[in-house]
C-alpha positions as CSV (number, residue, x, y, z in Angstrom):
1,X,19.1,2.5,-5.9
2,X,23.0,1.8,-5.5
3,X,23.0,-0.6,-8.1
4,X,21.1,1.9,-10.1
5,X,24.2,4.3,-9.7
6,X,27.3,2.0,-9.8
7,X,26.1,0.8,-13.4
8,X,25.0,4.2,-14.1
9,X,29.0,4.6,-13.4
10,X,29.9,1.7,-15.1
11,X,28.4,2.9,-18.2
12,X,29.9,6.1,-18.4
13,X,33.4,4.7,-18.3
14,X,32.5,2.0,-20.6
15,X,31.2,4.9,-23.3
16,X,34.2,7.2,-22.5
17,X,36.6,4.6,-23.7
18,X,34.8,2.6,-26.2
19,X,31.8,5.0,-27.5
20,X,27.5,4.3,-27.5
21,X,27.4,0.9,-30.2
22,X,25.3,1.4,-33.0
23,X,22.7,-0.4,-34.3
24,X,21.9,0.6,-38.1
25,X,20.0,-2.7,-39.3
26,X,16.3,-3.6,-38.0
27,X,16.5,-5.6,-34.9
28,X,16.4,-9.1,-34.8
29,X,16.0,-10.0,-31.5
30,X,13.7,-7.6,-29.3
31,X,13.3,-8.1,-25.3
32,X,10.1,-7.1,-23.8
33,X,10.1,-6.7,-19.6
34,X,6.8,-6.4,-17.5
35,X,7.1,-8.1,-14.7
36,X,4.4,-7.2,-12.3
37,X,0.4,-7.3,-13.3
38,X,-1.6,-9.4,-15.5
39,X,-3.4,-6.5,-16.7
40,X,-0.8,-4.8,-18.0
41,X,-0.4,-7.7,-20.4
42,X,-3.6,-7.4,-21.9
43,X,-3.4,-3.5,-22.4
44,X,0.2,-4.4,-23.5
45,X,-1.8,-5.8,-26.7
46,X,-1.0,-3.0,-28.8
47,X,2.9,-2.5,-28.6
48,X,3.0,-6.4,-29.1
49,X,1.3,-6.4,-32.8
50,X,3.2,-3.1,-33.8
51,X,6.3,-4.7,-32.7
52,X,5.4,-7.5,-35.4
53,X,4.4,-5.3,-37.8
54,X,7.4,-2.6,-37.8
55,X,9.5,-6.0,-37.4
56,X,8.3,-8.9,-39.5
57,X,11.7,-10.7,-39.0
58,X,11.9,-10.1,-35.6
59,X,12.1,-12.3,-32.5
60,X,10.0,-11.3,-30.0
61,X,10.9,-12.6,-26.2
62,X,9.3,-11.3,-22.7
63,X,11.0,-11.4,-19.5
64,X,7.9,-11.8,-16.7
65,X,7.0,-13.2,-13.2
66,X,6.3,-16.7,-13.6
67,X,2.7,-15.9,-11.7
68,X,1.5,-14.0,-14.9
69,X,2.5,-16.6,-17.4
70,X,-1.1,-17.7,-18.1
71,X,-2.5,-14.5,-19.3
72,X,0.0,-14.4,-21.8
73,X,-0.1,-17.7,-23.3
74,X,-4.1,-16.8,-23.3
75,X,-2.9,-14.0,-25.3
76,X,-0.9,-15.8,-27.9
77,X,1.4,-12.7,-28.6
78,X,4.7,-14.6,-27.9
79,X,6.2,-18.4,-28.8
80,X,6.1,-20.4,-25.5
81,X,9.4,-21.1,-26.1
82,X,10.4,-16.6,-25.9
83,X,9.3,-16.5,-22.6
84,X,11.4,-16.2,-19.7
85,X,10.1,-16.4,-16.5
86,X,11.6,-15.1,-12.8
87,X,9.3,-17.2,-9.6
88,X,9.0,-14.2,-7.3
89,X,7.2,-16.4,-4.4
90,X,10.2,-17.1,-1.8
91,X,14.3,-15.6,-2.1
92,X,15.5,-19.0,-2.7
93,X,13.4,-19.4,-6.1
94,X,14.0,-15.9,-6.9
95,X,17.7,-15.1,-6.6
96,X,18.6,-18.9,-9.5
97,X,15.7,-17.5,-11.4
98,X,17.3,-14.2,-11.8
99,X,21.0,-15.6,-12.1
100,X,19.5,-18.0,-14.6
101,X,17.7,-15.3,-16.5
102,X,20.8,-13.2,-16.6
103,X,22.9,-15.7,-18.3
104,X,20.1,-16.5,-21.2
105,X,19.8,-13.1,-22.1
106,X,23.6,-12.6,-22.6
107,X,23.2,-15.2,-24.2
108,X,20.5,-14.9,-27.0
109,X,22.5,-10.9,-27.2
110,X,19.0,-9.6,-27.6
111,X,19.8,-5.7,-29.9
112,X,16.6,-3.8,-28.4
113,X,14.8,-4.5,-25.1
114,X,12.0,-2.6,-23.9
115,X,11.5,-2.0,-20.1
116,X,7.3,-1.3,-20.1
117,X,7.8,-1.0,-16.0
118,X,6.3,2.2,-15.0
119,X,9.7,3.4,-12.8
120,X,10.6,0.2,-11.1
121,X,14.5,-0.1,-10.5
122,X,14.5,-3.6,-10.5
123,X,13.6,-4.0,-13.9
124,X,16.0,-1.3,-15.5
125,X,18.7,-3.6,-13.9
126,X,17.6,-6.3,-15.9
127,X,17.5,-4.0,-19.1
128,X,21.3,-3.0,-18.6
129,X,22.4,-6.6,-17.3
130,X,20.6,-8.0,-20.3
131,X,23.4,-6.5,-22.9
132,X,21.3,-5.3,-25.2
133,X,23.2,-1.6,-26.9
134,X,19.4,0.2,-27.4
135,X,17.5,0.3,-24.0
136,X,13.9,1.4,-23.9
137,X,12.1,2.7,-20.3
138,X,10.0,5.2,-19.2
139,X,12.3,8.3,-17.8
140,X,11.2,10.4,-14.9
141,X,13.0,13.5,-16.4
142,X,12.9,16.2,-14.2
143,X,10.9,14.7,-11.5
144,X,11.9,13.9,-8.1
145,X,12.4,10.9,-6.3
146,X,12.2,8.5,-9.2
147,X,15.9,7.0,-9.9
148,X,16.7,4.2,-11.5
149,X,20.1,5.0,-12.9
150,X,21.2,7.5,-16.3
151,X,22.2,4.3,-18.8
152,X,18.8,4.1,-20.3
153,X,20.0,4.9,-24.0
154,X,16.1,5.8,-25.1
155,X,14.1,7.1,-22.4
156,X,10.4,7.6,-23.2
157,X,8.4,10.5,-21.2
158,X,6.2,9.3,-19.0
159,X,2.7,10.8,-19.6
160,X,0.2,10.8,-17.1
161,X,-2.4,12.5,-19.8
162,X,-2.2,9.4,-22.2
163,X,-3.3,6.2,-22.0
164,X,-1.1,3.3,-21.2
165,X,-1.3,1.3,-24.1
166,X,-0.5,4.6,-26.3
167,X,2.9,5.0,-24.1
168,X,3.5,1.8,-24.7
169,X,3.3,2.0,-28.5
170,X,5.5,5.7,-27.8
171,X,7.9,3.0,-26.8
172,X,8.6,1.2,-30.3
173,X,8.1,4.4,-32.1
174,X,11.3,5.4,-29.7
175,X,13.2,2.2,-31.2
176,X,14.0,4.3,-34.0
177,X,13.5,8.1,-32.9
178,X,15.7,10.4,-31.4
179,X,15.5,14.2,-30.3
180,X,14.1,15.4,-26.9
181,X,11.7,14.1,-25.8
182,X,12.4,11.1,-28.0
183,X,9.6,9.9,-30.0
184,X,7.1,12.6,-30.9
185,X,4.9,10.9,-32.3
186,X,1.3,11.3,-33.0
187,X,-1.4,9.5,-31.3
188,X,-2.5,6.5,-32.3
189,X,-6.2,4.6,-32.7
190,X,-6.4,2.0,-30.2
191,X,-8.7,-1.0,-30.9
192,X,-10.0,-3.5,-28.8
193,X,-8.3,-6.7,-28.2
194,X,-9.1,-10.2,-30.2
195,X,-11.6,-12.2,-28.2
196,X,-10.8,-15.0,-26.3
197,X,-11.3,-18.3,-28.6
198,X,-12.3,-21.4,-27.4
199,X,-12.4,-25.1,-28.2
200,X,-15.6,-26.7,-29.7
201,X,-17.5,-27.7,-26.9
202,X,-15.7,-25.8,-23.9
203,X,-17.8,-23.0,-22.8
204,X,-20.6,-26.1,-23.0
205,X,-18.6,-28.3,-20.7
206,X,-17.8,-25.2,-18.4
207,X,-21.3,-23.8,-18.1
208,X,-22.7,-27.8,-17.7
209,X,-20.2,-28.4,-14.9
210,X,-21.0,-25.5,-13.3
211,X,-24.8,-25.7,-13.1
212,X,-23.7,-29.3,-11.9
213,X,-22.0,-27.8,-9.1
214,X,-24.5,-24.8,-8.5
215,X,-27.8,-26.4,-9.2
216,X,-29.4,-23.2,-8.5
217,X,-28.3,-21.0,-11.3
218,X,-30.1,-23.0,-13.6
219,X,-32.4,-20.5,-15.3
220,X,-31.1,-17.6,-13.9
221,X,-29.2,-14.9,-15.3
222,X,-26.1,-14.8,-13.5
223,X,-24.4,-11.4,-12.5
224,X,-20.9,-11.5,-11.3
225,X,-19.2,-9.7,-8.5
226,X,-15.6,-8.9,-7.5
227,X,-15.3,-6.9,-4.4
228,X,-12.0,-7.7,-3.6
229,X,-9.2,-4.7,-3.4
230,X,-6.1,-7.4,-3.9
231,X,-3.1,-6.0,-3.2
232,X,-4.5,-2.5,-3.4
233,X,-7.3,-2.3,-0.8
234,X,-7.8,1.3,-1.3
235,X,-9.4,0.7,-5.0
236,X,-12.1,-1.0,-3.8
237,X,-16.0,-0.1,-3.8
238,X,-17.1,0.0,-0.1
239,X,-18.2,-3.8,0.7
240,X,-21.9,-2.3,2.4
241,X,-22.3,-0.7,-1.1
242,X,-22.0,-4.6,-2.6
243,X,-24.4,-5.8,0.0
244,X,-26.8,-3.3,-0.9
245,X,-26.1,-4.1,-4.6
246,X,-26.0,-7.9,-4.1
247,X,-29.5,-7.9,-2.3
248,X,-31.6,-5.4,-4.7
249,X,-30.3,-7.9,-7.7
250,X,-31.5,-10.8,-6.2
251,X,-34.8,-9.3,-5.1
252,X,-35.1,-9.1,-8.8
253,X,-34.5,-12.3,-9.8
254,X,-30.8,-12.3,-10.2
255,X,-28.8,-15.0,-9.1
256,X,-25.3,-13.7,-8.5
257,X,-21.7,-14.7,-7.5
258,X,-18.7,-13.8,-6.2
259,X,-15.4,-14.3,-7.9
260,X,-11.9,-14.1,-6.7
261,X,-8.8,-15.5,-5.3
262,X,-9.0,-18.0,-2.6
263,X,-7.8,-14.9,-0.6
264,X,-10.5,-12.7,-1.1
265,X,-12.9,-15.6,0.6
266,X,-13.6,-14.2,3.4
267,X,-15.2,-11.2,2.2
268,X,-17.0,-12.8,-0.2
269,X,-18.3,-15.3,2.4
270,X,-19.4,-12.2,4.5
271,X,-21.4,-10.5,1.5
272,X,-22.8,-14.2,0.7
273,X,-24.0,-14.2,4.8
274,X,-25.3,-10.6,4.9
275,X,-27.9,-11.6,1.2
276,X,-28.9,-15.3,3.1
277,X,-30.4,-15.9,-0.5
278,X,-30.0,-19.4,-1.9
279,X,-29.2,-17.5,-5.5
280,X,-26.5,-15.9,-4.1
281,X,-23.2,-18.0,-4.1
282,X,-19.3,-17.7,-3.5
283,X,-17.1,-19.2,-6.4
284,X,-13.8,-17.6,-5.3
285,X,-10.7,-19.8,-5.7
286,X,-13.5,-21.8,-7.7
287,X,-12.0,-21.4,-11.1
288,X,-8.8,-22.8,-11.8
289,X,-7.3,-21.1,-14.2
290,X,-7.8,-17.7,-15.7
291,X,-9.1,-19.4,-18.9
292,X,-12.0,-21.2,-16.3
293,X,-12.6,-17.9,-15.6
294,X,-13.1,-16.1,-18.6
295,X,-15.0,-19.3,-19.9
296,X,-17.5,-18.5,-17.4
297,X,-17.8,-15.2,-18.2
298,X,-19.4,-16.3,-21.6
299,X,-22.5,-18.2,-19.3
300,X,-23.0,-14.7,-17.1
301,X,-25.4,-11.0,-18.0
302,X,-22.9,-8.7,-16.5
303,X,-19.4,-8.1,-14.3
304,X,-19.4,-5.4,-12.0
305,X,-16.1,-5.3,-10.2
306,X,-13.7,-3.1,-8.9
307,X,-10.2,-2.4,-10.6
308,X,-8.1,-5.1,-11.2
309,X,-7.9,-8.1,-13.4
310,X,-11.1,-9.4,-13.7
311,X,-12.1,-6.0,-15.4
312,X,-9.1,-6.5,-18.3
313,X,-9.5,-9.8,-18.7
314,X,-13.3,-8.7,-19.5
315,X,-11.9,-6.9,-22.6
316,X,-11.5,-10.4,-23.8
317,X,-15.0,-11.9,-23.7
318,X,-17.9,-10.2,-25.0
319,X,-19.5,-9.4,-21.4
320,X,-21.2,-6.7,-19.9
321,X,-19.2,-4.9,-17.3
322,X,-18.8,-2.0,-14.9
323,X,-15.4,-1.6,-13.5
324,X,-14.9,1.1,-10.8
325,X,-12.3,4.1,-10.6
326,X,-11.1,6.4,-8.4
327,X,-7.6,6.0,-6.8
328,X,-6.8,5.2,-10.2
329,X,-7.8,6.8,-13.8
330,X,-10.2,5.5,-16.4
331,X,-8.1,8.0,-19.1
332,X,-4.6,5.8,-18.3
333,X,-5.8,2.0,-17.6
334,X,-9.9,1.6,-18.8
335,X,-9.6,-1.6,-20.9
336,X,-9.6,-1.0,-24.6
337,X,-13.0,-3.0,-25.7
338,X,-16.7,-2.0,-26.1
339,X,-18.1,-3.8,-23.6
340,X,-16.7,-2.1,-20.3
341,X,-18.0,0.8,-18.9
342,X,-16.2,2.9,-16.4
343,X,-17.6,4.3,-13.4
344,X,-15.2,7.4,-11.9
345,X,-15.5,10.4,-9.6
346,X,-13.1,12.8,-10.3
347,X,-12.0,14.2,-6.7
348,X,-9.7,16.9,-6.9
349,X,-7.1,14.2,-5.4
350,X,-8.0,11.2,-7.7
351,X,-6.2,9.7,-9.0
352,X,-4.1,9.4,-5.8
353,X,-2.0,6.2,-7.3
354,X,0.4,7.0,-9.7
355,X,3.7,5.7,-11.3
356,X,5.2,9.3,-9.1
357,X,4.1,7.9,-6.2
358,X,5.1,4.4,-6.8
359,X,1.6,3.8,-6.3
360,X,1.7,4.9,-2.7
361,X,-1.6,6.9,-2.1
362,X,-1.6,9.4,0.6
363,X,-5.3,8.6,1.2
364,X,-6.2,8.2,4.8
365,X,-8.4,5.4,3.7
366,X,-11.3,6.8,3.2
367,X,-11.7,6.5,-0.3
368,X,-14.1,9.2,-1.2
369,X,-13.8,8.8,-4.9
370,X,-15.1,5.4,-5.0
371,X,-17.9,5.9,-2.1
372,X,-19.3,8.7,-4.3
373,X,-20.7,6.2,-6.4
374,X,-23.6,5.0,-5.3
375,X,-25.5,1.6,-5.3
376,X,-28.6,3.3,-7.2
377,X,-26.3,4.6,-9.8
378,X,-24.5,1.4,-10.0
379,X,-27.8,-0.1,-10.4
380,X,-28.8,2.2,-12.8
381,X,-25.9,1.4,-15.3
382,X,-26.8,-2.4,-14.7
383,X,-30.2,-2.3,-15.4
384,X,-29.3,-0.6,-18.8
385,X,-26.5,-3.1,-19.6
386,X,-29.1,-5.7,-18.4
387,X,-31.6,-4.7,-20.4
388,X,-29.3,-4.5,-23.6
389,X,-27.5,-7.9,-23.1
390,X,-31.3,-9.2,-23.2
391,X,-32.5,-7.3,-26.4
392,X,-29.2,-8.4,-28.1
């Protein structure tokens, strides 16, 4: 926050004696920022193609944490070459990454960049230091207790009633638009995603090693799980509700298997223990990239999984899935595709994480929203979507 205000100062005394720059020709360099989550990327879908269609001539460039790089280049929005990345794992990569990514963008003198962060400080630093004259973020307004300094040039209105990929085409709408609130525009049609494509003979190699390696899903239709909360505990589906889940779909005839980060392990491990079934296996930190992973998803019947990654990345493969909501809203982050299907219980506190609260929920812990939803009616929805993946 006091950077925030001394370059909030900074600018004013800059604009008193040498005026707001203007920029009357289409921009020809544009900087994109979203640092933090990888499924922000793929909801980010949108604003990237009407960025290339309302700028043809355009360079395109994205400043991003380096651990998110993947999804990206799975994305094929931006040139490997556009992309600059900050390593946020220790200080000591951090501070030369940001030095480093300082000096590149003064350098490239981008005209436009586009801060996508949902009232983070850190990145409207990076959109003044970058030196861009038009500045594009999300503006808190009249709210309280959301900062980050006055020398955004177009601030957007954060809406909490639209969905996030519509704010973020509100934000190259606002490239151009002025008044207040800038860019009243109307609401446009959001369409899924492109699917994932493959190379002849991947998903084959993929499915073949992993029978190889899981001899017991041979013949079976696989459902996956993700039970894990990540960094946000609190959005997760209670784990005796995937117990119950995991055993009734084996009892069918289900083989089924948990998916994750090496971190969520032990969790899966325990659901994996409490089903003792040989069709029920744990394949987190299996996959080794989030390509493996969304290969596999092409040799599985269904996802069911909590918020979170798996869920967006879903919106790229053609499979089944059930993604649960609560602390969060289906209306603001559901991924855009036809094949996810939102399960929500609107308390009168959900959502409880929002970009006003910087995410911080008051929630005691006892998620309510997401307990609501019970394993019959979670079976319910997979039956249906189990029953349709096997007519298609």
């Amino acid at each position: 926050m006091p950077i925030c205000v001394l370059l909030s100062w900074f600018e004013r005394f800059r604009r008193a004696l040498s005026g707001t720059p203007a920029l009357d020709s289409p921009p020809q360099r544009i900087l994109i920022i979203l640092l933090s989550e990888m499924g922000s990327l793929v909801l980010a879908q949108p604003m990237f193609a009407k960025l290339k269609q309302q700028y043809p001539a355009a360079e395109l460039h994205i400043l991003m944490f380096k651990k998110n790089r993947e999804v990206l280049d799975l994305l094929g929005v931006m040139p490997r070459e556009h992309v600059i990345t900050l390593n946020d794992k220790s200080l000591g990569q951090f501070v030369p990454d940001i030095l480093s990514a300082i000096r590149l963008m003064r350098t490239l003198k981008f005209d436009v960049v586009i801060d996508c962060e949902l009232f983070t400080r850190v990145s409207s630093i990076f959109a003044y230091l970058s030196g861009a004259p038009k500045r594009v973020g999300f503006h808190a307004h009249t709210q309280e207790g959301l900062y980050r300094g006055d020398f955004i040039t177009h601030p957007v209105m954060y809406n909490p009633y639209r969905h996030l990929s519509q704010q973020f085409l509100t934000m190259v709408a606002a490239i151009e638009s002025s008044g207040t609130p800038i860019a009243k525009d109307v609401a446009a049609e959001l369409s899924a995603p492109p699917l994932l494509q493959f190379a002849e003979g991947e998903l084959q190699q993929v499915g073949d090693e992993l029978h190889r390696d899981f001899p017991v899903l041979a013949g079976k239709k696989l459902v996956l799980v993700y039970p894990d909360g990540g960094i946000l505990p609190i959005r997760a589906w209670p784990p005796e509700y995937y117990k119950q889940l995991c055993v009734t779909l084996l009892q069918e005839g289900y083989a089924v298997a948990l998916i994750g980060l090496p971190d969520a392990k032990p969790l899966a491990q325990e659901i994996v223990a409490h089903c003792a079934h040989p069709h029920c296996i744990d394949l987190t930190g299996y996959t080794k990239t989030v390509r493996h992973l969304l290969a596999i998803f092409n040799h599985a019947s269904l996802l069911i999984t909590n918020d979170g990654g798996p869920g967006q990345f879903s919106a790229l493969t053609k499979l089944p899935t059930l993604v649960f909501f609560g602390p969060e809203t289906p209306a603001l982050y559901s991924p855009l595709a036809p094949n996810i299907h939102c399960l929500y219980s609107a308390l009168s506190c959900s959502p409880c994480l929002t970009a006003y609260n910087h995410r911080n929920s008051p929630c005691d812990g006892n998620n309510r929203c997401l307990q609501l939803i019970t394993p019959q009616q979670v079976l319910e929805q997979a039956h249906a979507l189990l029953r349709a993946e096997r007519n298609a």
